[in-house]
BAGUVO-914758 format. One record per atom (N, C-alpha, C): residue in one letter; x, y, z. Coordinates in steps of 0.1 Angstrom, whole numbers, plus 5000, padded with zeros to 4 digits. Layout:
REM residues N
AXYZ ...
//
This chain:
REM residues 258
X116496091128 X117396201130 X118796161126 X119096211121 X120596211112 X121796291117 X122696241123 X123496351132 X124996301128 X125896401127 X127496381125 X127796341137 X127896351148 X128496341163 X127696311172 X126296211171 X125296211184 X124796111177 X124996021190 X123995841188 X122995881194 X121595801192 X120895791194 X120095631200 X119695591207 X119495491215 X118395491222 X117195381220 X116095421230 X115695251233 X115295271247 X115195151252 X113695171261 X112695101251 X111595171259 X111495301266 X110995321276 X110995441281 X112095541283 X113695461280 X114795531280 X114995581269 X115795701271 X116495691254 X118095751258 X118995651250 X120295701253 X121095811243 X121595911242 X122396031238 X123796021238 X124695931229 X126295951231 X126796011221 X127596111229 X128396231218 X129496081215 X129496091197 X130696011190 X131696101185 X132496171191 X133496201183 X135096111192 X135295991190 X136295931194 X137495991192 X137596011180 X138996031179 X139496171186 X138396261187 X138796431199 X138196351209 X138496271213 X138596231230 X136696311232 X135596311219 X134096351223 X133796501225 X135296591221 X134996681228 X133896751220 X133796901227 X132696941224 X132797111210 X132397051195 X132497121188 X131197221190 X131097331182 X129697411175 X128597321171 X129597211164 X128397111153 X127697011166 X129196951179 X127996881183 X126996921193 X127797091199 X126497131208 X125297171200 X125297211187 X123697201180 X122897091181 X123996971175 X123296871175 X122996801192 X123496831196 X123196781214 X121696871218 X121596981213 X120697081214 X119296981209 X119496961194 X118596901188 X117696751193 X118796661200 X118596551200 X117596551214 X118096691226 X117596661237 X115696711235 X115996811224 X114496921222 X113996801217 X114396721204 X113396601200 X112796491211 X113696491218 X113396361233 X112596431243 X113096561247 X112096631250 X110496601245 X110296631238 X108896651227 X108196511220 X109096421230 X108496271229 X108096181240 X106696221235 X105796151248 X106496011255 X106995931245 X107295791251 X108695801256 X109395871260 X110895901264 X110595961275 X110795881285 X110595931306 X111495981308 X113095931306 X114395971309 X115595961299 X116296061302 X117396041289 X118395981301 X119695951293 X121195901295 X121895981287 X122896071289 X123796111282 X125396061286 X125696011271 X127495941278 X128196001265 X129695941266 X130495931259 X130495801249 X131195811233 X131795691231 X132895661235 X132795501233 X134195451240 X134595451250 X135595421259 X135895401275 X137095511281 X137695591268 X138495691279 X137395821281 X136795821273 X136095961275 X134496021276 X133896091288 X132596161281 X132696241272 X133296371283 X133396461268 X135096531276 X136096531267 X137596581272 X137396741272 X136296791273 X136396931268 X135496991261 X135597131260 X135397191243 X136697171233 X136297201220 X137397221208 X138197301209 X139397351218 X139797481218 X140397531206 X140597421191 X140497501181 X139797561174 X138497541177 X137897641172 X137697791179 X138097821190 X137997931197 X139198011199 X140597961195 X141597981200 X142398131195 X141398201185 X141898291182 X140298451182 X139598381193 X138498471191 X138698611200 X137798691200 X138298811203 X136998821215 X137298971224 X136398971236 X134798951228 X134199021220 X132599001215 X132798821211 X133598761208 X133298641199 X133098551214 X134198571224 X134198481235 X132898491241 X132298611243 X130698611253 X129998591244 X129698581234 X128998521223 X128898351225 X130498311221 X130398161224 X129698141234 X129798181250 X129498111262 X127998141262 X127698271257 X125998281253 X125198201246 X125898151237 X124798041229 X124997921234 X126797851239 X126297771241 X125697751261 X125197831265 X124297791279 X122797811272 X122897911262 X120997901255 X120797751250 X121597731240 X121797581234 X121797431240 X122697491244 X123097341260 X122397351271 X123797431276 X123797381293 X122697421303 X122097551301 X120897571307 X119697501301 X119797451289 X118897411282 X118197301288 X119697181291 X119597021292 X119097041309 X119697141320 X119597141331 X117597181336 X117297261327 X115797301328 X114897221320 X115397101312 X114697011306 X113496931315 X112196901312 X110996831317 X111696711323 X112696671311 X112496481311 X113896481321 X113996411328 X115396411338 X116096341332 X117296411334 X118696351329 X119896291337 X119996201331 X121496131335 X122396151330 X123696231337 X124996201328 X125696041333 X125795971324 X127095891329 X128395901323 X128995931333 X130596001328 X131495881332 X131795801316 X132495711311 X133695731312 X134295831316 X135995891314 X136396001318 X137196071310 X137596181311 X136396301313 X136296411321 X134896471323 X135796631319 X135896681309 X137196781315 X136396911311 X136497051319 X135797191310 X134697121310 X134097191292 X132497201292 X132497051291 X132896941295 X132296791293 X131996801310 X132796831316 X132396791333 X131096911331 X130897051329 X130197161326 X128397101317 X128596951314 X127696921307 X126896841312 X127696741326 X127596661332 X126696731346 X127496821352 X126596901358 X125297011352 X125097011339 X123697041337 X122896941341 X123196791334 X122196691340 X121696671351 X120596651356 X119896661371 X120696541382 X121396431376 X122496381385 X123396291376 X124396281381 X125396181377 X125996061378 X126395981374 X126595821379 X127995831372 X129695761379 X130495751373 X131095631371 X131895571363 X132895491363 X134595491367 X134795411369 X135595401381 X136695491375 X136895441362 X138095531356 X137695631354 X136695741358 X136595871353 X136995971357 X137096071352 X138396141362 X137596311354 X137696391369 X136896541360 X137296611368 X137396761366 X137996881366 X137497011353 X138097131359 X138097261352 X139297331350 X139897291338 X141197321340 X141297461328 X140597551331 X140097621322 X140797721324 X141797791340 X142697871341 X143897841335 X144297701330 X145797701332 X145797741314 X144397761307 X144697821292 X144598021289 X143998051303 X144198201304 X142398241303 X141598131310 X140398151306 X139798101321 X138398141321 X137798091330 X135898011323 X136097881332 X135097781329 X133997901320 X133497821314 X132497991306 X131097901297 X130997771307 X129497731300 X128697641312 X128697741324 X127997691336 X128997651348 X130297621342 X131197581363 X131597651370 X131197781368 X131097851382 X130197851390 X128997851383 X127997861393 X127497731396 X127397601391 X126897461394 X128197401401 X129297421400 X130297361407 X130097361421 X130197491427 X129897511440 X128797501445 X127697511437 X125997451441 X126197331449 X127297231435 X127297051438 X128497031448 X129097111451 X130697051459 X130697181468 X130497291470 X130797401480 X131897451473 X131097621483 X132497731474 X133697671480 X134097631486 X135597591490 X136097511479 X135797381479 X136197331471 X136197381456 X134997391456 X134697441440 X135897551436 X136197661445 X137297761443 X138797671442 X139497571451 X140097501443 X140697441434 X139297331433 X139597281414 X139497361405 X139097491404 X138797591397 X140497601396 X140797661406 X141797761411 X143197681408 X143297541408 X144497441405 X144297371394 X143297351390 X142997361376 X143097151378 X143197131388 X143096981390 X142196901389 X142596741381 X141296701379 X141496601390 X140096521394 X139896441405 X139596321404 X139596221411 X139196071406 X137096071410 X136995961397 X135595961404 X135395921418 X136395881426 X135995871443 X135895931449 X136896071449 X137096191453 X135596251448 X135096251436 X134096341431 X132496291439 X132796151441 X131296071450 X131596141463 X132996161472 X132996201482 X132596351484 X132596411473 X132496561474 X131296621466 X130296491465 X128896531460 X128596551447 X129496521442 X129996591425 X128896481417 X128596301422 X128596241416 X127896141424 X126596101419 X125895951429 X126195871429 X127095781424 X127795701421 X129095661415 X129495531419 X130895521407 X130795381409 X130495291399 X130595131396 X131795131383 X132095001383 X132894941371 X132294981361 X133095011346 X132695071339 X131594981334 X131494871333 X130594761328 X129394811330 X129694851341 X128294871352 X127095021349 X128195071342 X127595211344 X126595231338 X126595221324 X124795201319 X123895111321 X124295001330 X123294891333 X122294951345 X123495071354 X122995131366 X122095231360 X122395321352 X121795421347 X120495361343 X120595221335 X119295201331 X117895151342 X118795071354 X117795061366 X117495211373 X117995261373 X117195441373 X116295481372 X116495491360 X115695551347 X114695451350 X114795301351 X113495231353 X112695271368 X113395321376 X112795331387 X111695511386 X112895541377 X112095731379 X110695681366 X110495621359 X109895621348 X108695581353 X108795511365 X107295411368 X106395531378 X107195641379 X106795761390 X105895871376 X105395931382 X104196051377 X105696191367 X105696151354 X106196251343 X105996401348 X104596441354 X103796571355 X104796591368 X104796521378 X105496531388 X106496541385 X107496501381 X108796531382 X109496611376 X108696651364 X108696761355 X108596941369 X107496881377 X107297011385 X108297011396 X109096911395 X110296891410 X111296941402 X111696901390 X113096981385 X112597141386 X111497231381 X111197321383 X111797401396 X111197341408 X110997371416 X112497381419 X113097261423 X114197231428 X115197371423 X115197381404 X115797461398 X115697591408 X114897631406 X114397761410 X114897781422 X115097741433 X116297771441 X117797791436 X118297791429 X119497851422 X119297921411 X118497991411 X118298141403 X117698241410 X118998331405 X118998461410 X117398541412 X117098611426 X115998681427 X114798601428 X114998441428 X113398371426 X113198311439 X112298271440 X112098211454 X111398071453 X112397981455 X112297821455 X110797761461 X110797821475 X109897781483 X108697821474 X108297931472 X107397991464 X106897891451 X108197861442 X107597811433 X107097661435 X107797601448 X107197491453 X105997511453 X105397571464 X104097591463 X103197591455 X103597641445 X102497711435 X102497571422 X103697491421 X104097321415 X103097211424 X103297261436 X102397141445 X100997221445 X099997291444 X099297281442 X098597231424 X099297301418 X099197261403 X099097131399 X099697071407 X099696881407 X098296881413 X097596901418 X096196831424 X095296891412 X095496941403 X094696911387 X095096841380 X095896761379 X096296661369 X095896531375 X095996451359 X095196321359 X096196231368 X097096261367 X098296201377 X098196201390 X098296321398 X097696311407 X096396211407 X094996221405 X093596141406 X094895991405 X094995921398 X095695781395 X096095781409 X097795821413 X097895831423 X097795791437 X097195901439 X095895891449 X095095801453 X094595781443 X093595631442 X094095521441 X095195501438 X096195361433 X096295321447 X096795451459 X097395411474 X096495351474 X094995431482 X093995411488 X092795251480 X093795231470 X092995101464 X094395001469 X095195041472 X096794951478 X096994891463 X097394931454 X097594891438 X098694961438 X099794961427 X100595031419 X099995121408 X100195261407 X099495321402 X099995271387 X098895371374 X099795321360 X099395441354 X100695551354 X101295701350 X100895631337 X100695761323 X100595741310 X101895801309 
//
């Protein structure tokens, strides 16, 4: 895969995802949410990739944003358009993905970069990272998922807030307020992510594939979480995963997931 703005990185069972646009502080263009689009559907659709990593290059930034020049002169049809493609493209995309994702937020997390970080199923920060929605103080409101995931991960209180002051927070503040499972030295941050990813990888793909399901499905409108639990945990006692499993306990072995 050949991409203007997206590294590619696999480490056995991992594979890592860093938006490169250094010099815009990573933010987030048209070109790289396609290509962000593309790189997750390919890793998706590869058997040997258990978990992704999504980061930043370099050490000030994951992602500082969207491009606000490219939007800065769009009209009401062009703005719901934009925020339409990119939650089809991205943000709902990467949050409903099989393979679980990591953000680690290297830096700055600002708008749709923090908005990208909360699609991933959790997040790990470094020390210098610092995130917010400062999407009022341009005459706009967050418009590619942080209204509704903000307050899922931190509560309407706060979430109304940083919304509402447009302030960004340290990653200490963001670990205390749920935002974030961690914060190590930056050294640390993909070395953590990669003991992770080593731990979720050695667990059942079928399974965890049906836990983001499930999980998901309590934060959408009209569905019922419990319900699709149920109907995920039974589905699991046909798969070959399950039999391994099972048998792995009752033989006292470590099972061995394909």
């Amino acid at each position: 895969m050949n991409f203007e703005n997206v590294l590619i990185e696999k480490k056995d069972s991992l594979a890592i995802i860093t938006i490169n646009r250094p010099s815009k502080l990573n933010a987030l263009n048209k070109l790289t949410i396609e290509e962000l689009h593309r790189a997750f559907k390919t890793l998706e659709e590869d058997n040997l990739v258990k978990v992704i990593v999504v980061t930043g290059s370099g050490e000030k930034a994951f992602v500082a944003g969207a491009d606000i020049s490219e939007f800065a002169n769009f009209n009401v049809n062009q703005g719901t358009e934009l925020a339409r493609e990119g939650h089809e493209l991205l943000f709902n995309f990467v949050q409903n993905l099989n393979t679980p994702v990591i953000a680690a937020i290297n830096g700055f997390a600002l708008g749709g970069g923090l908005e990208l970080a909360m699609a991933a199923h959790f997040r790990v920060a470094s020390t210098n990272a610092k995130m917010g929605l400062p999407e009022v103080s341009l005459g706009v409101i967050p418009g590619y998922g942080g209204t509704q995931r903000l307050p899922q991960l931190v509560g309407k209180g706060k979430a109304m807030e940083m919304i509402m002051t447009a302030t960004m927070i340290s990653a200490e503040e963001a670990k205390e307020y749920g935002l974030v499972n961690y914060v190590v030295e930056f050294e640390e941050l993909l070395p953590l992510c990669e003991k992770l990813a080593s731990k979720i990888a050695r667990n059942s793909s079928i399974a965890i594939a049906a836990a983001i399901e499930a999980i998901n499905a309590n934060y959408t409108n009209c569905v019922n979480g419990y319900s699709v639990e149920i109907e995920q945990f039974g589905v699991s006692f046909g798969t070959e995963d399950f039999k391994e499993g099972t048998t792995a306990f009752l033989e006292k072995r470590k099972p061995n997931f394909n």
